[in-house]
N, C-alpha and C positions, 0 to 999 in steps of 0.2 A: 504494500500500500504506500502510494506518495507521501502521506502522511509522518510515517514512520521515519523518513529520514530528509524532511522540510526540517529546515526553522520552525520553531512555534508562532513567530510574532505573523509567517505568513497563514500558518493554520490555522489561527486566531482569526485574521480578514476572510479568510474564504467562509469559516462560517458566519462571520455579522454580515457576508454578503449573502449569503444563502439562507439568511431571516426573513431576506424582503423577496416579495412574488417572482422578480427579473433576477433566478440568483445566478448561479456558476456551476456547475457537477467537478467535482475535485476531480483532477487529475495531474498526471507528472507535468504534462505541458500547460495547465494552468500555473501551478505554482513556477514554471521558468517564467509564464507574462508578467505574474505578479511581481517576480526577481528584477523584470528589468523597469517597472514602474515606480516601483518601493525599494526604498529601503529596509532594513526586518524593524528596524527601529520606526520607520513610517509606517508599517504594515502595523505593527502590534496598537500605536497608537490609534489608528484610523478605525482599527478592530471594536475600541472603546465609544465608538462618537455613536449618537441617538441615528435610528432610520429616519425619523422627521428632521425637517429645518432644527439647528440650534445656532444658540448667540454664540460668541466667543467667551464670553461669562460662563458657560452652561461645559463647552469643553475644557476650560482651563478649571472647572469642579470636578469634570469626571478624570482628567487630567492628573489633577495632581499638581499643579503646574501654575506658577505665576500667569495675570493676565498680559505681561508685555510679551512675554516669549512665547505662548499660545497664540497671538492673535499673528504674530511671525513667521510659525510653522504654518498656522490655516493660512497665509496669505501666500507661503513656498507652494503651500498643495496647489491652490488655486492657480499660482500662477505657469504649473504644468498641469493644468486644468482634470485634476485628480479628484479637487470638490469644487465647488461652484457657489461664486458669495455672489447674492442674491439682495432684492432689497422686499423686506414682508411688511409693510403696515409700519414703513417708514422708519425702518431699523434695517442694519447689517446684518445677515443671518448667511450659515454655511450650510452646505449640505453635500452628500454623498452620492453622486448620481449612480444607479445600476449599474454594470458591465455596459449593457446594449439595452437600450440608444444611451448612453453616457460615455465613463471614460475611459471604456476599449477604443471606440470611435475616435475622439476626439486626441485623443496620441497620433492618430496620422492623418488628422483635419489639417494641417500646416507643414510645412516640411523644418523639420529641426535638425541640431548637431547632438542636442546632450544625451540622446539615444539611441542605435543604432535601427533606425526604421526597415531594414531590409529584413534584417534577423527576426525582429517583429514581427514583422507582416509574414513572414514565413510562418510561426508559433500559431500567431492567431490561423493561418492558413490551416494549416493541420488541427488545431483545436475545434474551427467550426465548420471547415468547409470537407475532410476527412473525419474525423472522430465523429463529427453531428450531434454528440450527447449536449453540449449547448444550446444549439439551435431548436434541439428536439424540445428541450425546455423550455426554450423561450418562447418557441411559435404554437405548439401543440400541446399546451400543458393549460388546460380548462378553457371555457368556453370565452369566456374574454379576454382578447390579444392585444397586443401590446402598437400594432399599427392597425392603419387601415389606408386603403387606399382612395384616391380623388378621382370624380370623375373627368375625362379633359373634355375640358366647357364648350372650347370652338366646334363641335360636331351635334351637341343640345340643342334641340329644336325648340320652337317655340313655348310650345306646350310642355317642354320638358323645362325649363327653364321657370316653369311658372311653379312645378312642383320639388324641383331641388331646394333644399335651404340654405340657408346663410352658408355654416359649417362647414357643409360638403362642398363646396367652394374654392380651391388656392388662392384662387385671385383675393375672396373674402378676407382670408387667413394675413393674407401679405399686405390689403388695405388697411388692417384694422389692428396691426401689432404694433407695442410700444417701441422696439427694438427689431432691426431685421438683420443676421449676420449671414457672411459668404463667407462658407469655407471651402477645401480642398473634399472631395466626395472620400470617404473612408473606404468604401467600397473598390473604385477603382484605382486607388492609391496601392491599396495594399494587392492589387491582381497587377499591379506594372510591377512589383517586384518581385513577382512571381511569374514574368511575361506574358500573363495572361489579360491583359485589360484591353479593351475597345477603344475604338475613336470617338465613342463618346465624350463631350465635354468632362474636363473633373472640376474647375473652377464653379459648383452649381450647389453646393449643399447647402439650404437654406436652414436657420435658425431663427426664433422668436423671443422674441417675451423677457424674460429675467433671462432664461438660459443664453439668449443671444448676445442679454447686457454681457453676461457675466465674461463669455467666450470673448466678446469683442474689448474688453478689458483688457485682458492679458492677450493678446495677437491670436487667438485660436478663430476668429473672424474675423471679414473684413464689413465694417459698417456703412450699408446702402441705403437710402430712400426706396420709397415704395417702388417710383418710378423704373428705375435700373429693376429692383427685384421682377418687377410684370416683365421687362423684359428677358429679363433671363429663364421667365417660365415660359416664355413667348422659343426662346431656345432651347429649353429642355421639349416643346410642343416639336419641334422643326424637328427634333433629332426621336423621337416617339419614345420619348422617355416617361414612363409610367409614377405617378407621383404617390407616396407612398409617404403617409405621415401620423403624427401623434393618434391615437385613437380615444380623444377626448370633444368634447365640443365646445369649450371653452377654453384661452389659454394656449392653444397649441404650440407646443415649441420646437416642432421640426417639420421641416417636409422634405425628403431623400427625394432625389428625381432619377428614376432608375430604370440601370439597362437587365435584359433577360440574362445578359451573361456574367456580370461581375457582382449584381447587389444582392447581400444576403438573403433581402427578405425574399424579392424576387426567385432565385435558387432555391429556396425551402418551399417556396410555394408553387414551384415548378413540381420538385421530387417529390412532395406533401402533399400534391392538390386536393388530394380527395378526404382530407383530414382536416381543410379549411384553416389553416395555418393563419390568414390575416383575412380581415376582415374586409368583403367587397363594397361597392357603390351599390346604390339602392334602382341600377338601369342591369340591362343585362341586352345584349344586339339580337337582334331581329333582321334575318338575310331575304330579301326578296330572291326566290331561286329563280324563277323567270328570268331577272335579268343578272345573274351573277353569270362573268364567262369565267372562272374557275382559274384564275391569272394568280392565284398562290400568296399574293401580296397579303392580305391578312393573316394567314399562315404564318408568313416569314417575321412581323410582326411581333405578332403574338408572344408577350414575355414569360408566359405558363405554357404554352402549347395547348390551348384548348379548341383554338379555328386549326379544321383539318380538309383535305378535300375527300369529294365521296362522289362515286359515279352519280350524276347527272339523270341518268335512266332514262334515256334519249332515245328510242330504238332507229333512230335517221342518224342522229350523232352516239354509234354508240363509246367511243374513247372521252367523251365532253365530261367535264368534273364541273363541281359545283359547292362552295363553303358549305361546311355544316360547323355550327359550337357546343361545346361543349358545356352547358351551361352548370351542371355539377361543380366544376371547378372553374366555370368564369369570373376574372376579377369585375367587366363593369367596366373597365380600365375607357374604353370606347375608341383606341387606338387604330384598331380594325375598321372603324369607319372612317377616321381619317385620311387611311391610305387607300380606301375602295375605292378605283377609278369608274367606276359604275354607279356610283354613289347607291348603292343596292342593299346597305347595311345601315340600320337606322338604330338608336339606342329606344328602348322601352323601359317601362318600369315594371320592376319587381314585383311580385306579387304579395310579400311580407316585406317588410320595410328591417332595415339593419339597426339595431340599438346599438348607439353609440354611446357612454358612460359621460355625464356631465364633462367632470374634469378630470386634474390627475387622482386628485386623492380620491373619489368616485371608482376611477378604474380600478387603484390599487388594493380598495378595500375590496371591490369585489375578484377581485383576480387571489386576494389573500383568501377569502369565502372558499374557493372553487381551489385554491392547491392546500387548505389545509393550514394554512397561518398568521390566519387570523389574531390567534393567541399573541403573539410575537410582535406586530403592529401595535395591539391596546395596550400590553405591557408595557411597550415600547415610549407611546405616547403621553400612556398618562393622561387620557383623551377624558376618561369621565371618572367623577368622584369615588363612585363606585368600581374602579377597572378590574379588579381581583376576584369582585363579585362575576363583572361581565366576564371576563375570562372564563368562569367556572363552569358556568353556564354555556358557552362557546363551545369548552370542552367537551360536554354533554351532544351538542348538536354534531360537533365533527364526529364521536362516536356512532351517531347513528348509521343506517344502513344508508347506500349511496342516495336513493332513490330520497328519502328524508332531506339528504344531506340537500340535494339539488332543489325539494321545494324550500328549504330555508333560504336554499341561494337567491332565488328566485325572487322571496318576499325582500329580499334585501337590498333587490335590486331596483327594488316601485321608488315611486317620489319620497316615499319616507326618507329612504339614504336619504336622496339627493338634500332634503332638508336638513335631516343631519348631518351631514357632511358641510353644508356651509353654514352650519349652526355654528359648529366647532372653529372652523376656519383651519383643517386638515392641511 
């Protein structure tokens, strides 16, 4: 077991990362990522900090530790963007972002010296993209996921445009953020050095909100206006790149713009499809077969493989093909109509609409619901007077039979959360 012969202070991080829903599955080549991020002396410390925001008051208590040389260390962390200082209700607050989307990502958001990014992007290469136990975790581990993807707007009809909302949006997303950061795509950063990456743009990895403030603080972004951001979605559109972001509705703080062959999410949702790894758009394509000439373009496309060709059934043409989708594992993406030179592929709507979780801490508590750690969150928090009691009770419900388990999930997912959760201010 890698465990066995780690440092403890990295043993320590892997499991305060594996408290929160987005964690890490132990293995040798996780603890080398963690070796070249941390120090054992950064790892053991970071091991100690809260899974919610905290002050620098609040670590330099669990610390040990004076408040000058505390708020020094969170501020080293931060500035190889390891935690993310943030601003809550008008105070400095730190926080620990997940592995993915946090700060696996954001170590090759920018090209650095003080660690070797090639060696990197190799480790992470084999940890997610060979081993899978990551990804399997991340994407396929309870019914609410951690992205979801956008539909692309230029192809929305009229009448489809009347029924999308705000939310499901980009353009939305990118008008109405306090912060917009451009970084280096983590995705195809780390497939150039592995020579596997595309000509797709990598200058394209949008960031919002605090998380953008915080990135574009310390260089891990570069800081755009709205304006440049449209455009550059207007270029991730040109190059059919599928956008793929926060899966919250309020708040969002990323939106990936990704190709079929280098972006994680994309690749798991290829090899996963039929396990619904992220969450689709609420349209799904609809092919006029009459006029489809069977020209492949949506096919080639296609960043799941779901548009395939299928005889036509022509008996005057009998070689003639003709799109069919897959709609089991269609993201919605609407990419495929884009490039229909027929224009023969139109988007519709869904038949059941996608729930999307208010915000983050919304998501998180339900994603803790649905993998079982729940406990670990409230403890964590210190969210209500009674948490020891709530706990107890928790405890009780994760023991029940699965089927229990899911109606409790279930109720926890109506408007109540959502009031509670901004009751708290999570």
């Amino acid at each position: 077991m890698a465990h066995h012969t780690t440092k403890s202070g990295y043993v320590q991080l892997v499991d305060r990362l594996n408290r929160f829903p987005q964690g890490a599955p132990p293995s040798k080549l996780l603890y080398k990522i963690l070796e070249m991020l941390f120090s054992e002396k950064e790892a053991k410390l970071v091991s100690l900090l809260p899974l919610r925001p905290f002050s620098a008051e609040k670590a330099a208590y669990v610390w040990k530790m004076d408040r000058v040389r505390t708020r020094k260390i969170l501020d080293q962390l931060c500035g190889r963007a390891i935690l993310l200082d943030i601003q809550q209700k008008g105070r400095q607050v730190y926080c620990l972002p997940p592995p993915m989307a946090g700060f696996f990502e954001f170590s090759l958001m920018r090209i650095r010296g003080d660690i070797n990014q090639k060696i990197l992007s190799e480790l992470y290469y084999q940890y997610l993209n060979v081993e899978e136990d990551f990804v399997k975790n991340l994407f396929l581990t309870g019914e609410t996921k951690l992205g979801r993807v956008f539909v692309h707007e230029p192809v929305l009809s009229s009448e489809n445009a009347l029924q999308i909302l705000d939310y499901e949006r980009a353009t939305q997303v990118i008008k109405t953020a306090s912060h917009i950061g451009i970084s280096t795509c983590y995705c195809r950063h780390k497939m150039s050095h592995m020579g596997l990456d595309c000509d797709a743009p990598k200058e394209i990895c949008m960031t919002f909100n605090s998380v953008a403030s915080s990135l574009i603080k310390y260089d891990y972004a570069r800081r755009v206006e709205v304006s440049e951001c449209l455009e550059l979605l207007e270029t991730a559109y040109s190059h059919n790149l599928v956008q793929f972001g926060d899966n919250v509705r309020e708040d969002v703080s990323f939106i990936c713009n990704c190709c079929g062959c280098c972006c994680d999410a994309m690749t798991t949702a290829r090899k996963f499809a039929f396990l619904q790894p992220v969450h689709t758009t609420n349209f799904i394509p609809k092919i006029q077969d009459e006029a489809c000439t069977g020209c492949i373009k949506c096919v080639t496309v296609c960043p799941v493989e779901a548009m395939s060709l299928v005889s036509a059934n022509d008996p005057h043409h009998p070689k003639k093909k003709k799109a069919r989708v897959n709609e089991k594992i269609c993201l919605g993406c609407g990419i495929c109509a884009r490039v229909c030179p027929e224009n023969c592929i139109c988007l519709e709507s869904r038949d059941q609409r996608v729930i999307t979780p208010l915000n983050t801490a919304h998501r998180v508590v339900v994603m803790a619901i649905e993998q079982g750690k729940l406990q670990e969150l409230i403890f964590d928090n210190q969210a209500l007077e009674s948490h020891r009691a709530m706990a107890a009770v928790l405890g009780v419900i994760l023991k029940l039979p699965l089927v229990k388990q899911a109606m409790a999930s279930q109720q926890m997912k109506s408007i109540c959360l959502e009031a509670l959760v901004s009751r708290l201010n999570l």
